[in-house]
MIDOSE-1310 file (N, C-alpha, C; in nm, 2 decimals, decimal comma, always signed):
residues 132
xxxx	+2,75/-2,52/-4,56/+2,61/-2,55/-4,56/+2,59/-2,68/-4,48; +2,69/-2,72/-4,48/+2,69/-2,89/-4,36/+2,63/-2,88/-4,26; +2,74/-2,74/-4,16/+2,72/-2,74/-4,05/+2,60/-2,69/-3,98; +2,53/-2,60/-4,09/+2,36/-2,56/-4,05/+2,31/-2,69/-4,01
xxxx	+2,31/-2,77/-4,11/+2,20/-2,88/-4,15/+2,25/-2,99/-4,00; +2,37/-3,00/-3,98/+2,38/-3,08/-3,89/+2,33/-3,01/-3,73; +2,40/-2,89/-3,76/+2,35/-2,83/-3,61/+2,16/-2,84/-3,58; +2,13/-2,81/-3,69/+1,93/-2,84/-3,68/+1,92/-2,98/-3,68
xxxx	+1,97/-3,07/-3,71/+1,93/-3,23/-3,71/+1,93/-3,25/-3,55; +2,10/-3,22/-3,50/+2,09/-3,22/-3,38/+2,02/-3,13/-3,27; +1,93/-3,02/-3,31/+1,86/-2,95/-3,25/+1,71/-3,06/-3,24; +1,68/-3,10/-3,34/+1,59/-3,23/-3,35/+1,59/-3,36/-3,29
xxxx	+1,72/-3,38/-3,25/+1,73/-3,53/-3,23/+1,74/-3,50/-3,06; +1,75/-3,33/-2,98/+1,79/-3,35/-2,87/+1,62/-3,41/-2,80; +1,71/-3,47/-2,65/+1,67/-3,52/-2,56/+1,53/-3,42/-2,49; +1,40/-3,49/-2,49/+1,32/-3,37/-2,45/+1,24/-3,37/-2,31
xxxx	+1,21/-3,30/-2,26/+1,16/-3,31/-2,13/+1,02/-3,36/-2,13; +0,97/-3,43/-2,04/+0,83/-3,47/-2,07/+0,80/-3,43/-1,93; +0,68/-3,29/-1,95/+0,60/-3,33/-1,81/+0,45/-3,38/-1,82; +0,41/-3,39/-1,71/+0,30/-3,47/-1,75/+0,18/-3,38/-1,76
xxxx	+0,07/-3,41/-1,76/-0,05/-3,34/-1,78/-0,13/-3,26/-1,64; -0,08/-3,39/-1,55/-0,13/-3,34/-1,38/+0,01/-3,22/-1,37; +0,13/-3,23/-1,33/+0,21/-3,10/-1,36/+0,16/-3,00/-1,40; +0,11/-3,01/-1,52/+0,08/-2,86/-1,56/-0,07/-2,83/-1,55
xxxx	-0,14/-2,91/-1,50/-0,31/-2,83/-1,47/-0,25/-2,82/-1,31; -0,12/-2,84/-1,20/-0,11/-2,84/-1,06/-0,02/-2,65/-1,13; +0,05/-2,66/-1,19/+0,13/-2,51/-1,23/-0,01/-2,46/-1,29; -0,07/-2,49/-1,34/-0,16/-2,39/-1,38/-0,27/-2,31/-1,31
xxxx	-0,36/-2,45/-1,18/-0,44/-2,41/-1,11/-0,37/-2,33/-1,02; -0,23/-2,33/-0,94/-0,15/-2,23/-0,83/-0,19/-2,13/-0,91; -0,12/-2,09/-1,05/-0,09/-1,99/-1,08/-0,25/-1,92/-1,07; -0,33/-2,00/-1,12/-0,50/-1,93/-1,08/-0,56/-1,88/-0,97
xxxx	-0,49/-1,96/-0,90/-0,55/-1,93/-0,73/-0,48/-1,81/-0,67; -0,35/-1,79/-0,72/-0,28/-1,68/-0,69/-0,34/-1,54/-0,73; -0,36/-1,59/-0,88/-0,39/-1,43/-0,92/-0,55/-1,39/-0,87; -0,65/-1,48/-0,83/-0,78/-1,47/-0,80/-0,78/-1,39/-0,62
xxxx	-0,64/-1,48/-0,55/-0,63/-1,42/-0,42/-0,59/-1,26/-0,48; -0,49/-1,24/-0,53/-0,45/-1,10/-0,56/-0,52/-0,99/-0,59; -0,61/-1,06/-0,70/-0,72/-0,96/-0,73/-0,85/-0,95/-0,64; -0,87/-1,05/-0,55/-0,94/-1,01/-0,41/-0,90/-0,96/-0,35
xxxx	-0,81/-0,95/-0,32/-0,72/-0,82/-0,21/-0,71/-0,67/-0,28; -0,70/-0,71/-0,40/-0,71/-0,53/-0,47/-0,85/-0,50/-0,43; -0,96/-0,60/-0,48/-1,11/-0,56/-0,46/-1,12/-0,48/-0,28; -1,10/-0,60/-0,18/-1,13/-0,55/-0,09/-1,03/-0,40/-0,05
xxxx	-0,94/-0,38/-0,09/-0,84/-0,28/-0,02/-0,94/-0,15/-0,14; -0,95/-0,15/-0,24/-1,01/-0,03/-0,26/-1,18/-0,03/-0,23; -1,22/-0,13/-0,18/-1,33/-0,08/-0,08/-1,33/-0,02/+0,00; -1,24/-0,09/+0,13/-1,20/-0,07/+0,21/-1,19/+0,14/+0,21
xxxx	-1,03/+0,16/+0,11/-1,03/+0,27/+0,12/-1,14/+0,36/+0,07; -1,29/+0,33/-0,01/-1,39/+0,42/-0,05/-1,45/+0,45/+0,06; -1,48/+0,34/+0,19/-1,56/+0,38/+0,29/-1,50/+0,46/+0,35; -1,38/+0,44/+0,38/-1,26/+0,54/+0,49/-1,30/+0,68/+0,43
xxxx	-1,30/+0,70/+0,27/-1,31/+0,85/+0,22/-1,46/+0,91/+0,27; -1,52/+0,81/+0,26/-1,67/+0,87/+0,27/-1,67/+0,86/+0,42; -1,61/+0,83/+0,56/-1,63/+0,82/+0,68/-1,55/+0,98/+0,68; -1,44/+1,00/+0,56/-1,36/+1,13/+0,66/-1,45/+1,24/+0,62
xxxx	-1,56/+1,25/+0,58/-1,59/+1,37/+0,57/-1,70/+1,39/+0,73; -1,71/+1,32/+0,83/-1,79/+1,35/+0,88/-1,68/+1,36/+1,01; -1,70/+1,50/+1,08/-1,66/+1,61/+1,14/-1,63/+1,49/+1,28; -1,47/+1,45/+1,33/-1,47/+1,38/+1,45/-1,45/+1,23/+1,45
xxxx	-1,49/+1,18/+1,31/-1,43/+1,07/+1,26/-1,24/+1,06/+1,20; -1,23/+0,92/+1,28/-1,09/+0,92/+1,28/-1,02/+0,88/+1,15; -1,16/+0,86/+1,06/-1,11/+0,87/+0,91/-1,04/+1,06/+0,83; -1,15/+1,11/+0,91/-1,11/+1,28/+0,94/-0,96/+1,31/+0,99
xxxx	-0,94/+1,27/+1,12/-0,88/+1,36/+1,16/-0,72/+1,24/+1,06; -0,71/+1,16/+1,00/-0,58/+1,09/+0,95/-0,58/+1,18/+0,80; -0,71/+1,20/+0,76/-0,70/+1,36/+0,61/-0,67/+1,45/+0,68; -0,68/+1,51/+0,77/-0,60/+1,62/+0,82/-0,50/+1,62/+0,81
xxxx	-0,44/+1,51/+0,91/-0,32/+1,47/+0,92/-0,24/+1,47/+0,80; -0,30/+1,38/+0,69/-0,19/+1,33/+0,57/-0,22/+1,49/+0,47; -0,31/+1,60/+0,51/-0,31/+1,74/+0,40/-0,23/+1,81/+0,45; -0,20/+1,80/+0,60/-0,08/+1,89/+0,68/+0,08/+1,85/+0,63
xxxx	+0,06/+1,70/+0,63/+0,18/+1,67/+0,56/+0,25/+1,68/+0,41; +0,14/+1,69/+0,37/+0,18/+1,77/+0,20/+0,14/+1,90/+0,19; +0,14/+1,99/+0,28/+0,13/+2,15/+0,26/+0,25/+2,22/+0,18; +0,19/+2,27/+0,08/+0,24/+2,36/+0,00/+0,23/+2,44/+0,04
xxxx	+0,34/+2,55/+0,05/+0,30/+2,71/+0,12/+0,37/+2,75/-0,01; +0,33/+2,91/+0,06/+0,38/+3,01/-0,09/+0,58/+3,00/-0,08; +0,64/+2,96/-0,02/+0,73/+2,92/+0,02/+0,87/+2,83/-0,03; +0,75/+2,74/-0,06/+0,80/+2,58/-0,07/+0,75/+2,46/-0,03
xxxx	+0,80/+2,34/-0,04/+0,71/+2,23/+0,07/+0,71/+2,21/+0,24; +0,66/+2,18/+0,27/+0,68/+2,18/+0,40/+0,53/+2,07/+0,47; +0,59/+2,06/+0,57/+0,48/+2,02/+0,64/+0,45/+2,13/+0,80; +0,29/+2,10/+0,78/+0,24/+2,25/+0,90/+0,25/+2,17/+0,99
xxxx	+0,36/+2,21/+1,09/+0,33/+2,14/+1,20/+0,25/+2,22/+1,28; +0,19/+2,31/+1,28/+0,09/+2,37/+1,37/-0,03/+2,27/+1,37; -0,08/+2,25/+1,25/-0,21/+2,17/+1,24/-0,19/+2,01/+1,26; -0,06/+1,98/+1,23/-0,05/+1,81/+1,29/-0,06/+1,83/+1,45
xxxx	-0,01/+1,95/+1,52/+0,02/+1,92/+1,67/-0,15/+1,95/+1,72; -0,21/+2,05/+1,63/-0,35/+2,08/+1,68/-0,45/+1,97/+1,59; -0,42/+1,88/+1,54/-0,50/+1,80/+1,46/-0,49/+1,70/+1,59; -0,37/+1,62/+1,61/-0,31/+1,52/+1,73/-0,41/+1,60/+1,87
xxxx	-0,41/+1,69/+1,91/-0,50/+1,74/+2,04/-0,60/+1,70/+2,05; -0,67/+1,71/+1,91/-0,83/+1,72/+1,87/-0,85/+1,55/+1,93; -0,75/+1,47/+1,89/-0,80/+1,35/+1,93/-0,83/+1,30/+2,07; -0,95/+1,25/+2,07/-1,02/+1,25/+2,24/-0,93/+1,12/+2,31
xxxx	-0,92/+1,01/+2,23/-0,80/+0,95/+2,35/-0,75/+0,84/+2,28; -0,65/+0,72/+2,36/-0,56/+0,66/+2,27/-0,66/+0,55/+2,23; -0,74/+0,49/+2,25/-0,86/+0,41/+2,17/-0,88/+0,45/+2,04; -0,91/+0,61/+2,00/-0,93/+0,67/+1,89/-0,85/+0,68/+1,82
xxxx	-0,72/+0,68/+1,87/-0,56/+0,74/+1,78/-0,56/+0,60/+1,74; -0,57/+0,47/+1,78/-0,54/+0,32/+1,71/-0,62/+0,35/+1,58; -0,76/+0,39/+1,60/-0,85/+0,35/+1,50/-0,80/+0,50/+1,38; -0,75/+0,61/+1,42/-0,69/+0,72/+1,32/-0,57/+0,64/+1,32
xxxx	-0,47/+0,58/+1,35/-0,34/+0,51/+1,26/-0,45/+0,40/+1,14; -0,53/+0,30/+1,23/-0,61/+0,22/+1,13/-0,63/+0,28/+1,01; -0,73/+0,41/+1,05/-0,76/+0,42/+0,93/-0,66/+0,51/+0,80; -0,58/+0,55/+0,86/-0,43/+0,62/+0,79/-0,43/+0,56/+0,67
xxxx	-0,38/+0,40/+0,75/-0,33/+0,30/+0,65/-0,41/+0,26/+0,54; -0,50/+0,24/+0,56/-0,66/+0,21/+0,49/-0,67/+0,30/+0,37; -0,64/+0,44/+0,45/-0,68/+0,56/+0,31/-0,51/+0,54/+0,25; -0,40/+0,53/+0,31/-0,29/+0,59/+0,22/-0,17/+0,47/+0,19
xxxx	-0,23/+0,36/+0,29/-0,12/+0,25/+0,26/-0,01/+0,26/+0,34; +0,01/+0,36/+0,46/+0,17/+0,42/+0,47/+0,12/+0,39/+0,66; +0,22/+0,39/+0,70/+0,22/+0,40/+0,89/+0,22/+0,55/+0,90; +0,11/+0,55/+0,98/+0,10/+0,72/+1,06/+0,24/+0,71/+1,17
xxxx	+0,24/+0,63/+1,20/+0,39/+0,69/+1,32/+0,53/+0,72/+1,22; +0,55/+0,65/+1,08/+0,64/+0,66/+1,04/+0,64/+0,73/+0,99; +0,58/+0,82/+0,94/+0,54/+0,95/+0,86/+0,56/+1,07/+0,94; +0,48/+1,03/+1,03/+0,51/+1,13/+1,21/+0,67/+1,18/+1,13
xxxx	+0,73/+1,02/+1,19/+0,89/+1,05/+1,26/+0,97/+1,14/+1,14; +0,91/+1,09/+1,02/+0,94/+1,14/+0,89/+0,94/+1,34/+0,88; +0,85/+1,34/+0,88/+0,82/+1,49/+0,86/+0,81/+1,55/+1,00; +0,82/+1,53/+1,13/+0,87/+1,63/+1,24/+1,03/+1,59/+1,28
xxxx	+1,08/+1,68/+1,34/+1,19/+1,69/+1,36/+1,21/+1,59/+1,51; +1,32/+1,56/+1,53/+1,31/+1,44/+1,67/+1,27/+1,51/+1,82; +1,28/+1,65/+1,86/+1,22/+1,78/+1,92/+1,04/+1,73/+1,93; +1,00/+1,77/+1,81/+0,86/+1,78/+1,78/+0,79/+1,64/+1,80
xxxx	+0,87/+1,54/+1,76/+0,80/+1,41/+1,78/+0,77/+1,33/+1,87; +0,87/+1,39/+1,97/+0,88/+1,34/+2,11/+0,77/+1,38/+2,17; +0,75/+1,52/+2,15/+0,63/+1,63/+2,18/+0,53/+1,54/+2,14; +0,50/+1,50/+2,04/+0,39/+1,48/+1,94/+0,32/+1,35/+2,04
């Protein structure tokens, strides 16, 4: 029963840190400013992606042709998974020139978070991509 009582005395008697008051309102306000940035960046990134959804439905917008793109790449056939490369190569055509293809990678990322060229390289074969 000694050694309880001694071990807790000395749990009491140890040496204790002192920080001060500025310390912890400087760790507190980072830690505020952090999560306030973070949750502005969630705000604006699912803006961001509501407009991209509401631009892809209009026929020729490069919000469009990157939902093509990203439904060709999760095509389910009666099959199996796959990706259609018929409609990525005839989706890729439709686009009128490389000014437009920036703003369809832009807005890729916008709607799915992911690189359109790495997805490309991902799902066609090194043949097809070269093509592509």
């Amino acid at each position: 029963m000694a050694a309880p009582l001694l071990a807790y005395k000395a749990w009491q008697n140890r040496p204790r840190i002192s920080i001060s008051s500025q310390v912890t309102s400087t760790v507190l306000a980072v830690g505020a400013a952090a999560g306030v940035f973070w949750g502005i960046k969630a705000v604006v990134k699912n803006f961001k992606q509501g407009i991209r959804e509401q631009q892809a439905l209009t026929e020729g917008n490069p919000a469009a042709f990157a939902t093509q793109l990203k439904m060709a790449f999760e095509n389910d056939n009666y099959f199996g998974w796959g990706t259609d490369e018929e409609v990525v190569f005839s989706v890729l055509e439709a686009i009128p020139s490389g000014g437009t293809m920036n703003k369809v990678q832009r807005a890729y990322r916008d709607l799915y978070g992911r690189n359109l060229a790495a997805d490309l390289q991902d799902e066609l074969s090194s043949e097809e991509f070269a093509s592509a």
